[in-house]
C-alpha positions in Angstrom: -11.2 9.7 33.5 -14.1 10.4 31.5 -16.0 8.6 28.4 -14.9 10.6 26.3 -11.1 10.2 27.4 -11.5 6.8 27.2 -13.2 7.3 23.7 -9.9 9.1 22.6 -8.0 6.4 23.9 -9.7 3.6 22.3 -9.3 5.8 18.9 -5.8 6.9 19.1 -5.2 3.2 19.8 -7.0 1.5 16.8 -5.9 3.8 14.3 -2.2 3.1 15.8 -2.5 -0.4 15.0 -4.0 0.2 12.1 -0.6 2.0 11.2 1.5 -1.0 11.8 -0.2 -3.1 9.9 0.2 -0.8 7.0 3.5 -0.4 7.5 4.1 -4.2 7.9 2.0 -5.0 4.6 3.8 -2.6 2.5 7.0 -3.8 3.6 6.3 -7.1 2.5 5.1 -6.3 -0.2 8.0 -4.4 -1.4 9.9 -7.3 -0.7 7.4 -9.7 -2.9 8.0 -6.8 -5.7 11.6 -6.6 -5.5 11.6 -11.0 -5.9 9.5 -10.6 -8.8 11.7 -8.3 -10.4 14.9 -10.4 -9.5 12.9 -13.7 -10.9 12.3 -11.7 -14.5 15.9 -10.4 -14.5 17.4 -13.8 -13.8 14.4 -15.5 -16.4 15.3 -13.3 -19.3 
C-alpha cells in the first residue's frame, strides 16, 4: 500500500463520517421542528 492509498483511505473515511453526522443532525433536528410545531398547535 502506498501514501497515496492510504491518503484515499484517510479521505474516503473522514468525509464518511462527516456523512453521519449530517445525517444524525438533520434527523434531530427534524424531530426538534416537528415538537415545535406540535407545541404551537396544541398552544393555540
Amino acid at each position: 500500500m502506498s501514501y497515496i492509498d492510504a491518503g484515499y483511505i484517510v479521505a474516503l473515511g473522514v468525509l464518511a463520517v462527516y456523512g453521519v453526522t449530517l445525517a444524525f443532525r438533520r434527523r434531530r433536528l427534524e424531530r426538534a421542528v416537528a415538537e415545535l410545531r406540535r407545541r404551537r398547535e396544541g398552544g393555540a
